[in-house]
C-alpha positions as CSV (number, residue, x, y, z in Angstrom):
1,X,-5.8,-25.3,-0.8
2,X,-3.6,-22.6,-2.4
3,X,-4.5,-20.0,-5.2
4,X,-1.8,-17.4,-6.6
5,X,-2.7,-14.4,-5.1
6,X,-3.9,-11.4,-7.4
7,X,-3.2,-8.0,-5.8
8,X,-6.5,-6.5,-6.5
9,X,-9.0,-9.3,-6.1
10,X,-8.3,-9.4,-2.4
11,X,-9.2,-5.8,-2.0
12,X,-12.5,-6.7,-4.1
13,X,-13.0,-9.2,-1.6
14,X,-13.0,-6.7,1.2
15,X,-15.0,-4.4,-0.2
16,X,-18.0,-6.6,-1.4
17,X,-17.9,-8.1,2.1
18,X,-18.0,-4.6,3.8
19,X,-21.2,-3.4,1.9
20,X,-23.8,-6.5,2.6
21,X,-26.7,-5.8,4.9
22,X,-26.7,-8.2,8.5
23,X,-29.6,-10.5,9.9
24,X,-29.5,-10.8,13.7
25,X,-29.6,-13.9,15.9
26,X,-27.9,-14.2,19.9
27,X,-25.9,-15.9,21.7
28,X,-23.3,-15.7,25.2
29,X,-19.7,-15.5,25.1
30,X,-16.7,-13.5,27.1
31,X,-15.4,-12.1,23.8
32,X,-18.6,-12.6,22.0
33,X,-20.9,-15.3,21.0
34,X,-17.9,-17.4,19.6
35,X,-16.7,-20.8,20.7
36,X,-13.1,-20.7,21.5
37,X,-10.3,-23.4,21.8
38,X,-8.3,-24.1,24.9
39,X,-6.1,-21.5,26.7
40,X,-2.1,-21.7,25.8
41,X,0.7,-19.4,27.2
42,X,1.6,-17.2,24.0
43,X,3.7,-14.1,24.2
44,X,6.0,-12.4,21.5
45,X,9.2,-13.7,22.5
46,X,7.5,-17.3,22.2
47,X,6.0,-16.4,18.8
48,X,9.8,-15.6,17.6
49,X,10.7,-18.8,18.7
50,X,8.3,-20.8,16.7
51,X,9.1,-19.0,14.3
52,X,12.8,-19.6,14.5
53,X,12.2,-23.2,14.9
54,X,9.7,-23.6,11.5
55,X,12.4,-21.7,9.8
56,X,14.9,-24.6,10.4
57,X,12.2,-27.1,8.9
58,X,11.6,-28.2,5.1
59,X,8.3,-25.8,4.0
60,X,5.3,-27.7,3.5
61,X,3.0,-26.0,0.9
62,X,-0.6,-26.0,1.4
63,X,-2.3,-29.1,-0.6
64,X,-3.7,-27.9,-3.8
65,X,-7.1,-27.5,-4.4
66,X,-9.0,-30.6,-6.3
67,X,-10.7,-29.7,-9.6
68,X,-13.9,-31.0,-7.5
69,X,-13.1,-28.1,-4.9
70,X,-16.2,-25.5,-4.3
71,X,-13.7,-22.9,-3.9
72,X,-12.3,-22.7,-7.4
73,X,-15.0,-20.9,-8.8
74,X,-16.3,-19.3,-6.5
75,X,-17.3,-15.7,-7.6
76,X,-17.3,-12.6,-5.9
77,X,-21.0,-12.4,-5.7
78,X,-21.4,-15.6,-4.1
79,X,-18.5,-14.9,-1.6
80,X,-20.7,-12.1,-0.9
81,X,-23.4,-14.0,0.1
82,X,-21.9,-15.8,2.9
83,X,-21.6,-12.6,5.8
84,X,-20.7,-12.4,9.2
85,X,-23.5,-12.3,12.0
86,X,-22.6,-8.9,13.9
87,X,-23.8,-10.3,17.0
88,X,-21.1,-13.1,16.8
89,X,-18.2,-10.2,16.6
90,X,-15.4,-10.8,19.0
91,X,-15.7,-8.6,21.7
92,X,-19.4,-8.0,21.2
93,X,-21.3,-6.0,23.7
94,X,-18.4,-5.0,25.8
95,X,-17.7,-1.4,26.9
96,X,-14.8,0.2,24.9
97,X,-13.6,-2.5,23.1
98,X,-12.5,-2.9,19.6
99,X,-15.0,-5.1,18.0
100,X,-13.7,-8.0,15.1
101,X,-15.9,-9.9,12.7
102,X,-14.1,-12.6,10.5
103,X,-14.1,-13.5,6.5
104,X,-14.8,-16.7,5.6
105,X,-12.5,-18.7,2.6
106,X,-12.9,-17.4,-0.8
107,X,-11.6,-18.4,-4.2
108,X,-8.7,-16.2,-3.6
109,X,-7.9,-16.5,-0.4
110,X,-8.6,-20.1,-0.1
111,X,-6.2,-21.2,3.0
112,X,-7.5,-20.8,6.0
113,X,-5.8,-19.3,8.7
114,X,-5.2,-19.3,12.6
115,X,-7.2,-16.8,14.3
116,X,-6.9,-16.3,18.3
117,X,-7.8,-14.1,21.2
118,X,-5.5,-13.2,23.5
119,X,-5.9,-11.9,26.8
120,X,-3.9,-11.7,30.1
121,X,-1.1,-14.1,28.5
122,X,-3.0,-16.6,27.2
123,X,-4.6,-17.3,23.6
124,X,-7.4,-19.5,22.6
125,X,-8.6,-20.2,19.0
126,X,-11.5,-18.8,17.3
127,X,-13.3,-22.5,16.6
128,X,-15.1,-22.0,13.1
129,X,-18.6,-22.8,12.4
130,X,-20.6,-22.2,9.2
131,X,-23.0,-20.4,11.7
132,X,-20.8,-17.9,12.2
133,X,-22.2,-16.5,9.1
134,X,-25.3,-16.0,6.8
135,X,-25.5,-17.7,4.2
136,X,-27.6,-19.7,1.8
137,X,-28.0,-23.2,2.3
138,X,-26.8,-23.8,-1.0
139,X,-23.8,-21.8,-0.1
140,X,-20.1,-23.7,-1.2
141,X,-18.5,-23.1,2.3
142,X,-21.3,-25.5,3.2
143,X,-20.2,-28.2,1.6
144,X,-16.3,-27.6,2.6
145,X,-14.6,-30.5,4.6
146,X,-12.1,-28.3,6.6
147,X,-13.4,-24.8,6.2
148,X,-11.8,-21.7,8.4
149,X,-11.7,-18.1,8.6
150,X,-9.1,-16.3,5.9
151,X,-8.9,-13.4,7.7
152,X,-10.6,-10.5,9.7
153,X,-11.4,-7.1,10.3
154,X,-11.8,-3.9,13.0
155,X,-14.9,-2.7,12.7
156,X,-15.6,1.4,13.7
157,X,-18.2,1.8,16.0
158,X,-21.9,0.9,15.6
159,X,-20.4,-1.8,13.1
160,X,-21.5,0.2,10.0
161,X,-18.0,0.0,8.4
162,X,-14.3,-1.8,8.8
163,X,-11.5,0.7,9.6
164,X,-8.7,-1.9,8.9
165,X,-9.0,-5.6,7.7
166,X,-6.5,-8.2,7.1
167,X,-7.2,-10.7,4.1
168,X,-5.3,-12.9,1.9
169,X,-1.5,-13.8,1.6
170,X,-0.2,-11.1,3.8
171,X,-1.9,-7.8,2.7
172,X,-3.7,-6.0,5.2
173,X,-5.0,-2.3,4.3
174,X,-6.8,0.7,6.2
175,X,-9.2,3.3,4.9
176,X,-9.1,6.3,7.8
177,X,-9.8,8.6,7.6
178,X,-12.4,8.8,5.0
179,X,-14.0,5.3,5.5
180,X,-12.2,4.7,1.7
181,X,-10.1,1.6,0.8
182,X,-7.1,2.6,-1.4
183,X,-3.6,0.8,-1.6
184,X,-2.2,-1.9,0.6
185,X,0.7,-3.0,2.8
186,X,2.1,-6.4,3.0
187,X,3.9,-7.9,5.8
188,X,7.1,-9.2,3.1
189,X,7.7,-8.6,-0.4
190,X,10.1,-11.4,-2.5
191,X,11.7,-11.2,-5.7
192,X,8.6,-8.6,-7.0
193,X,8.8,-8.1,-10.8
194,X,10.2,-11.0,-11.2
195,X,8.4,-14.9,-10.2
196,X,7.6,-13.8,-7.2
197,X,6.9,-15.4,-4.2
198,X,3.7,-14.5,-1.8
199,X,4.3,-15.2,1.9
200,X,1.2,-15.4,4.1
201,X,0.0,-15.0,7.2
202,X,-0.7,-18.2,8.7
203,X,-2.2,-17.5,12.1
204,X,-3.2,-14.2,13.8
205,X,-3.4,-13.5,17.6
206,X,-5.6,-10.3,18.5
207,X,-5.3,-8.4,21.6
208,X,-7.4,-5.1,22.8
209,X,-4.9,-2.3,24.0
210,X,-7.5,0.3,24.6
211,X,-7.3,2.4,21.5
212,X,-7.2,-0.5,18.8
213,X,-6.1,-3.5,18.5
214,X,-2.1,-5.6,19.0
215,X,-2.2,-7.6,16.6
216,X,0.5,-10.6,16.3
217,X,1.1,-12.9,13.2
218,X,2.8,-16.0,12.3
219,X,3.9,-15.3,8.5
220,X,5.5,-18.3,6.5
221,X,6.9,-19.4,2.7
222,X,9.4,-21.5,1.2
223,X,12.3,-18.4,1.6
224,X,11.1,-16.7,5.0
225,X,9.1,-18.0,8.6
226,X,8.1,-14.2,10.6
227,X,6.7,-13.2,13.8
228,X,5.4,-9.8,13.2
229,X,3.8,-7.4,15.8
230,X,1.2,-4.6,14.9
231,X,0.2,-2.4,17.2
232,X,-2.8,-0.8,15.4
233,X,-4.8,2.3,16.7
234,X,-6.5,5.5,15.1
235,X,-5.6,8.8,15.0
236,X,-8.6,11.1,16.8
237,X,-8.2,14.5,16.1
238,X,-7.1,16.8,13.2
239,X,-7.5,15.0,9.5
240,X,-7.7,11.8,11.6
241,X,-6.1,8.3,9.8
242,X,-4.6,5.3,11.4
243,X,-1.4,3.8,12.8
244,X,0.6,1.0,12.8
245,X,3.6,0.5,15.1
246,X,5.0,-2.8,13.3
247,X,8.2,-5.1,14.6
248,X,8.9,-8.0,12.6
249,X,11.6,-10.9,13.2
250,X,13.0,-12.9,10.3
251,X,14.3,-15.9,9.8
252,X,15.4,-16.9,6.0
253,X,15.2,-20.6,4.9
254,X,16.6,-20.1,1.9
255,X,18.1,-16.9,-0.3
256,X,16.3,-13.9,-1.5
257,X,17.4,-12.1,-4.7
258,X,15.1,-9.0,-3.9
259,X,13.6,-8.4,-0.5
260,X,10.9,-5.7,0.6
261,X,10.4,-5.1,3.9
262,X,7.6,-2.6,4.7
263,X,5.8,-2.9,1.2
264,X,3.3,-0.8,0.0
265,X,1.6,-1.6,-3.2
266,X,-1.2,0.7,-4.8
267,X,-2.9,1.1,-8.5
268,X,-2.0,3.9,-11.5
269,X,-3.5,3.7,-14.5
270,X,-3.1,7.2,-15.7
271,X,-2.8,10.3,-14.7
272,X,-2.1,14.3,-15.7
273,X,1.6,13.0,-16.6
274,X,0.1,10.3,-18.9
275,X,0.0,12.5,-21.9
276,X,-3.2,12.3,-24.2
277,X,-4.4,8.9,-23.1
278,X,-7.6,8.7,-22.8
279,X,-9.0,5.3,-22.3
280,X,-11.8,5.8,-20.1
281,X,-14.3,9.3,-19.4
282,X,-12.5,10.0,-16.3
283,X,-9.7,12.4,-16.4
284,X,-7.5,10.3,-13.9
285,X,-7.8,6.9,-12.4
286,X,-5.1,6.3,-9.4
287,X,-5.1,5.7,-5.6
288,X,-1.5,6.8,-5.1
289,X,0.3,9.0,-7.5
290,X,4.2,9.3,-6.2
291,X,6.1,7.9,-4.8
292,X,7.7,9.9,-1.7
293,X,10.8,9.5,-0.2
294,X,12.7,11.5,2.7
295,X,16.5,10.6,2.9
296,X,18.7,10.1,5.9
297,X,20.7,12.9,4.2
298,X,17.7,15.1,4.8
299,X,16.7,15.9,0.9
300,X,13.0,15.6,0.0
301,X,12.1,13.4,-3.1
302,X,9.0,13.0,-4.9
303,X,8.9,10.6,-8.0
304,X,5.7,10.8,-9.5
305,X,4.1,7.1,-11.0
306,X,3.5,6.4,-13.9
307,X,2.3,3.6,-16.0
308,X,5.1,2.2,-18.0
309,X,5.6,0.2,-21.3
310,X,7.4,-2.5,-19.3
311,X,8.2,-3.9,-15.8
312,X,10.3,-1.1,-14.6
313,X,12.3,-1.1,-11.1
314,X,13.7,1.7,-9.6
315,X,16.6,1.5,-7.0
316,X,17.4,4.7,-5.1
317,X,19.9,4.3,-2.3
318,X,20.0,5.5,0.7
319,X,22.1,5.2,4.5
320,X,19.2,5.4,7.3
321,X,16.4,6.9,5.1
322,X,14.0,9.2,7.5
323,X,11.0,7.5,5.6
324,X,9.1,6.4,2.4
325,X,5.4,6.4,0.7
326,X,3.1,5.6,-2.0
327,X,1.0,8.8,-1.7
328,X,-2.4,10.2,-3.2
329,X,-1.4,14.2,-3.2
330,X,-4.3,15.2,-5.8
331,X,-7.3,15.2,-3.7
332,X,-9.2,17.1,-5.8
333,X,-12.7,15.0,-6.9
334,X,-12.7,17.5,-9.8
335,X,-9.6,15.6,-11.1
336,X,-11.4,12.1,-11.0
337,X,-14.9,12.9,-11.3
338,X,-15.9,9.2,-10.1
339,X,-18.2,9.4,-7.2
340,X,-18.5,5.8,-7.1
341,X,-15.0,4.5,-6.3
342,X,-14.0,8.3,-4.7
343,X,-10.3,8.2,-5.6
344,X,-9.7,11.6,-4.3
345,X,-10.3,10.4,-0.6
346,X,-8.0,7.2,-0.9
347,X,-5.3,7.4,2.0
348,X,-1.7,8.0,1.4
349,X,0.4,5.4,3.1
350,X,4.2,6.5,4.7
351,X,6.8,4.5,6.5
352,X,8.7,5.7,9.2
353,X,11.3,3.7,10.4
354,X,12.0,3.6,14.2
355,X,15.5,2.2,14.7
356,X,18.2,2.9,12.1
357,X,18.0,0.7,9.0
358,X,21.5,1.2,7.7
359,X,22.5,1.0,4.0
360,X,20.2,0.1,1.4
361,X,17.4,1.2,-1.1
362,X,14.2,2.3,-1.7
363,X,12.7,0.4,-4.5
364,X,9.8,1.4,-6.8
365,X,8.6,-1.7,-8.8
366,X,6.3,-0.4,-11.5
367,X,3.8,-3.0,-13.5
368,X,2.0,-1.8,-16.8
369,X,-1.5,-2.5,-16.6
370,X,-4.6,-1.6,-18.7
371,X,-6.6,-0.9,-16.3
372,X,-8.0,0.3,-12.5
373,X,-8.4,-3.7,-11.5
374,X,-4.3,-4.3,-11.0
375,X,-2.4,-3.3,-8.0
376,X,0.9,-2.7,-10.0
377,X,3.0,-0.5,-8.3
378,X,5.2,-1.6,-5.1
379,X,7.4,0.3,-2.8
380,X,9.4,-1.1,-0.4
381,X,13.2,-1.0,1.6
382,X,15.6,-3.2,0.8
383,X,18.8,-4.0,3.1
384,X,22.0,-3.8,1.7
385,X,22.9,-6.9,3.0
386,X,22.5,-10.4,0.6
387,X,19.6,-12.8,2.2
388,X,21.0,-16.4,2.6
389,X,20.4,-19.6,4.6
390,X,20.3,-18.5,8.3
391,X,20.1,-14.9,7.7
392,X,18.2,-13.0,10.6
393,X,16.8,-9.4,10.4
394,X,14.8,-7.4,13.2
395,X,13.0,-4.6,11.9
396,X,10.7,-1.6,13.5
397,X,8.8,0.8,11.3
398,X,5.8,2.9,11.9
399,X,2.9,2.7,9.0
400,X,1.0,5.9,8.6
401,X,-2.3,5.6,6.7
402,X,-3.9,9.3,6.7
403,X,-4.7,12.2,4.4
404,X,-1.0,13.6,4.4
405,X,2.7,12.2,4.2
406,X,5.1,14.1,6.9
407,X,5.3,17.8,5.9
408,X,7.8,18.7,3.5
409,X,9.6,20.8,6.4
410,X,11.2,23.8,4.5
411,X,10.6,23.4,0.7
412,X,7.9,23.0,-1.4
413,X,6.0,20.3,-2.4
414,X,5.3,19.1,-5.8
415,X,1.9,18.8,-7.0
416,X,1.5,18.1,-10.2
417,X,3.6,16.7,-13.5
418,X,2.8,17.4,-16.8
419,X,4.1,16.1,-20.1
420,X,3.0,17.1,-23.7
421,X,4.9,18.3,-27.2
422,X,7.9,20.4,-27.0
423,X,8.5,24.1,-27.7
424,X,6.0,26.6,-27.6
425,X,2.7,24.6,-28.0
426,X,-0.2,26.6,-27.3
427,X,1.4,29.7,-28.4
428,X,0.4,29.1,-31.9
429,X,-3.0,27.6,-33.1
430,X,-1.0,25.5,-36.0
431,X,2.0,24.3,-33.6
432,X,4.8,26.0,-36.0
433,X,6.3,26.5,-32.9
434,X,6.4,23.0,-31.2
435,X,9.6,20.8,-31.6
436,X,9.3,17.5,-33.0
437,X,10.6,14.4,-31.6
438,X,10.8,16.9,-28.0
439,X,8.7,16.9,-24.8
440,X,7.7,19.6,-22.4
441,X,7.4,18.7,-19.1
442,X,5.6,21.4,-16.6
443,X,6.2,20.2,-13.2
444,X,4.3,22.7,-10.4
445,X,5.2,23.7,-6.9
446,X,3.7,24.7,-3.7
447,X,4.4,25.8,-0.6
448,X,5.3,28.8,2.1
449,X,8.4,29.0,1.3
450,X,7.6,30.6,-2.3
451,X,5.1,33.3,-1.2
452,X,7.2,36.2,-1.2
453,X,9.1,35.3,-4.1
454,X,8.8,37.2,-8.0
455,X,9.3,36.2,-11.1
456,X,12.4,37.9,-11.9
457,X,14.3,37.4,-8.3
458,X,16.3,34.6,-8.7
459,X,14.6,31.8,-8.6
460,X,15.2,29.3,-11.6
461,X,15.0,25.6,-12.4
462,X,17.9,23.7,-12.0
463,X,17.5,20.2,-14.3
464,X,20.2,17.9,-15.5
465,X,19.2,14.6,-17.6
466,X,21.6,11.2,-18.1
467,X,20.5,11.2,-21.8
468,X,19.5,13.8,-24.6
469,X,19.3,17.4,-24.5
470,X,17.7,20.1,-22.0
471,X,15.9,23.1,-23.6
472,X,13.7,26.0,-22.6
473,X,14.4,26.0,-19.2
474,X,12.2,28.5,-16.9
475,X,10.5,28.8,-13.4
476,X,8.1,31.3,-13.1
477,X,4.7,31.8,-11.0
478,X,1.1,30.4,-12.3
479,X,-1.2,33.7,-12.5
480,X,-3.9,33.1,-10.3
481,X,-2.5,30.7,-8.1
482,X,0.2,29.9,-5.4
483,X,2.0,27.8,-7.1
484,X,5.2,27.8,-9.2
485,X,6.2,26.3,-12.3
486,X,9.0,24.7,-13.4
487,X,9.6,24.2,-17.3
488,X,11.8,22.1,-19.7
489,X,12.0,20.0,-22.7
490,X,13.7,17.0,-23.3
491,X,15.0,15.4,-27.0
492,X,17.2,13.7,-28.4
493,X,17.0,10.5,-26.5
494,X,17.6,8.1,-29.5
495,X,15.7,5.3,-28.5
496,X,16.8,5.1,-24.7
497,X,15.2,6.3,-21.5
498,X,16.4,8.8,-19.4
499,X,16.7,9.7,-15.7
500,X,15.6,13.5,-14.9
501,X,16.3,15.4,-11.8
502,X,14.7,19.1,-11.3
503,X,14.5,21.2,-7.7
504,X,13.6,24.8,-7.8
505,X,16.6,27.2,-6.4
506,X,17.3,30.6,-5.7
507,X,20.9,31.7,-4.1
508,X,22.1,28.6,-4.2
509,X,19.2,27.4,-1.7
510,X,16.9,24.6,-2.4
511,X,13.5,25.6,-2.9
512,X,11.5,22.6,-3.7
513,X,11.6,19.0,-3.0
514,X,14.2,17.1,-5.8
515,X,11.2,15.9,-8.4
516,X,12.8,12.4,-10.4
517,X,11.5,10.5,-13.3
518,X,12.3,8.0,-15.8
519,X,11.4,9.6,-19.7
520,X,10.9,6.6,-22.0
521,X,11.2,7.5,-25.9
C-alpha cells in the first residue's frame, strides 16, 4: 500500500501516539516479550551490498491500496487508538538498555516496514502481531491481511515519553532536550519544490551501543537504493539535546535533477519579519526561524525564513562548508504565547559534516503555506556533481538536535529581523515622514564582541542590494539592551525581488554574522 507522504501528518502521527495512556499485560523474551524471526549474519558492509545489488534492479513500487483498504481513512484519532503494550518494548526489563516500542500502519504511513534486532552479528525480525498493541476489537489493523510495524521509537527512561522516533517515508525527528517535537530530518531529499519524489526506509536494524541506539536502514525509490548508518545517543550534561553520527552509501538508479543529502525540513508561518500579518492571536507561529550556515571560507550566515508568495529556492554555494541548520534562535515563550504546542522549546537542528564534502550548495527550499499544519521549509547540501545511472556517493555528517547551533565564534549573532514602512515611521503620529513604496528593515545584533563598543566609534552597517535603492543607513545600540541595530530601507524595486546582504563593521573588521534575504515587492 502506498500514500503520498504529507510532511506534517507524520509528525501528527507521532505525537498522538506519544500522549495515549498504557494497559499492562506480561510476557518472556531476551529483548522483550516479542517474537523474533530467525538469526541472519548482517553487518554494514553487507547492508551496502544489498543495497548495491537492489540498485542494479527495476524498482518495484509498493501495490496500491484498494478503495476497500481500512487504511485509507483511517483518522488520526483512531490510529490513536491502537498503542503499543510497554511491557512488549524491545529490550524490556534489562539493566541499561535503550528501550523501543513500535507504531503500527496508519493512513499515512501505510507500508510497512522491516524492523530487526541486532546483537553480536546477527539480526532477527521483529514478527508482528496485532497483540503487540491495544486496541479495540473493532480496530481497522484488525481486519488488515498483511499488517506490520511503520516505524518505531526510543523511549526516555520510565517510558513516560519518546526521545527520538522514526516514522513514515524517511523522516525521523528528536525532541531533546525539552521532551518537544519540532522539525524533521530525512534520510534523502529528490527534486523538492518540484514533483518530488519521497524515498523510504524499508527495513531498520536496531542495535544497543550503551548510550543509545545504532541504528541501520535499508532506504529505497525509483532514483536511489541507501544503506544508512545512525549512530544515535543523548547529550547528558549542559542544555542537553541529542546526536546523530550518520554515514550513508548511495547508489543512483536513475538521474536526479536536485539532490539533498542531510535534509532538514521545519514549519514558518509567520514571524516578527512577516510584517502586519496577523492571521491568528499569537504573535509568531514557527519551529525554526533561519536558516544557518557556516562556510568552509569561515564567514557566518544567517538567512532568516520567511513565508513567501511562491515556491522559492535558494542556492548558496559553498567548497567544504563547516556546517548548516534550520534553527529556532527566539526562545522567548513571550513571543509565541502558545502553551499548548510550546514553540519556544522546539530544538534547533545543525549539520556538521565529518569528511570534506567538496563543491556544492546549500539549498533553502521555501513553500508558502497558510498555516502551522505544513512542513514547508527544506534545507539541505547538494553536491556539485550531476546524479546519473551508476552514480555512487559516500557521505558522513553529524546531526545535532539541541537548544543551540555551534557558537558564532567571534561575531555576533543575529536575533531578530524586522520589516515595516520606510523612513521615519514612528517619529510622527500622521507618518508625514514615512516613504511610500519603501521598506525599513531593522535587523538586531548580539554578542561579546559588541559590549565595549559606542555609538559614535566606528561601527556602521555595511548593506549592498542587487535591485533598488539603499537609504537611511545606521547602526547604533538599542537603550536598554545588549543588542545592536542595524537600519536601512529599500525602494525602488519595480516589480522584482531582491537579494540583500548586511554585516556590522567597524575598522574594516567584521562584527556580525553576514545577515541575507530575498525582498519581494
Amino acid at each position: 500500500m502506498s500514500f503520498t507522504p504529507h510532511r506534517r501528518h507524520v509528525l501528527t502521527g507521532v505525537l498522538a501516539a506519544s500522549v495515549t495512556s498504557w494497559t499492562n499485560s506480561a510476557r518472556a523474551g531476551s529483548v522483550g516479550a516479542v517474537a523474533l524471526g530467525s538469526p541472519e549474519p548482517f553487518s554494514f558492509d553487507k547492508l551496502k551490498e544489498r543495497a548495491k545489488a537492489l540498485s542494479q534492479k527495476a524498482y518495484v513500487p509498493p501495490p496500491q491500496p484498494s478503495k476497500s483498504d481500512p487504511l485509507r481513512d483511517m483518522t488520526f484519532d483512531t490510529f490513536a487508538q491502537a498503542v503499543y503494550r510497554p511491557e512488549m518494548e524491545l529490550w524490556h526489563g534489562i539493566a541499561g538498555a535503550q528501550t523501543v516500542r513500535l507504531f503500527p500502519q496508519g493512513r499515512f504511513y501505510a507500508e510497512p516496514v522491516g524492523i530487526h534486532v541486532l546483537e553480536k552479528g546477527e539480526a532477527r525480525e521483529v514478527i508482528y502481531s496485532p497483540d503487540l498493541f491495544n486496541m479495540p476489537a473493532n480496530h481497522p489493523l484488525r481486519t488488515l491481511k498483511s499488517a506490520g510495524f511503520a516505524g518505531f521509537r526510543l523511549m526516555s527512561r520510565g517510558g513516560v515519553s519518546d526521545w527520538l522516533a522514526y516514522l513514515g517515508a524517511s523522516y525521523f525527528r528528536a525532541s531533546d532536550p525539552n521532551d518537544q517535537y519540532g522539525g524533521s530530518a530525512r534520510g534523502l531529499a529528490i527534486n523538492t519544490g518540484r514533483p518530488e519524489e519521497f524515498p523510504r526506509f524499508t527495513n531498520f536494524w536496531l542495535e544497543q551501543n550503551g548510550v543509545g541506539m545504532n541504528i541501520y536502514a535499508l532506504l529505497e525509490s525509483q532514483s536511489v537504493v541507501g544503506a544508512y548508518r545512525m549512530d544515535s545517543r543523548r547529550i547528558e550534561g549542559g542544555q542537553g539535546g541529542a546526536l546523530q553520527d550518520i554515514e550513508c552509501e548511495l547508489y543512483f538508479r536513475a538521474p536526479v535533477d536536485l539532490l539533498g543529502i542531510a535534509p532538514l525540513t521545519g514549519m514558518f508561518w509567520y514571524g516578527e519579519n512577516s510584517g502586519h500579518f496577523r492571521g491568528d492571536w499569537r504573535p509568531e507561529v514557527h519551529d525554526c526561524d533561519g536558516l544557518s550556515m557556516w562556510t568552509g571560507a569561515n564567514e557566518r550566515i544567517w538567512r532568516p525564513l520567511a513565508n513567501p508568495p511562491r515556491i522559492v529556492t535558494n542556492s548558496f554555494t559553498d567548497d567544504n562548508p563547516k556546517g548548516f541548520g534550520l534553527v529556532q534562535r527566539d526562545r522567548n515563550f513571550e513571543n509565541y504565547q502558545d502553551d499548548s504546542l510550546f514553540y519556544d522549546r522546539r530544538p534547533s537542528m545543525w549539520v556538521e559534516p565529518l569528511t570534506g564534502w567538496g563543491k556544492g550548495a546549500v539549498n533553502l527550499v521555501q513553500l508558502p503555506t497558510t498555516n502551522e499544519t505544513e512542513d514547508n521549509m527544506v534545507a539541505f547540501w547538494t553536491p556539485e556533481e550531476k546524479v546519473v545511472v551508476g552514480t555512487v556517493i559516500n557521505s558522513k555528517y553529524r546531526l545535532y538536535w539541541g537548544i543551540n547551533t555551534p557558537p558564532a565564534g567571534d561575531v555576533g549573532r543575529i536575533v531578530a529581523t524586522r520589516i515595516g514602512l520606510g523612513g521615519l515611521g514612528g517619529r510622527d503620529l500622521d507618518l508625514r515622514h514615512t516613504k511610500p513604496g519603501a521598506r525599513k528593515f531593522m535587523i538586531d545584533v548580539e554578542g561579546k564582541v559588541l559590549d565595549d563598543l559606542t555609538r559614535y566609534g566606528g561601527t556602521h552597517t555595511v548593506v549592498t542590494t542587487s535591485r533598488g535603492t539603499i537609504s537611511g543607513v545606521e547602526a547604533f545600540p538599542v537603550v536598554g539592551t545588549q543588542r545592536w541595530r542595524m537600519m536601512f530601507d529599500l525602494s525602488d524595486l519595480a516589480g522584482e525581488p531582491a537579494d540583500l546582504r548586511a554585516f556590522l563593521q567597524k575598522d574594516n573588521v567584521r562584527l556580525s554574522e553576514t545577515w541575507i534575504y530575498e525582498a519581494f515587492p
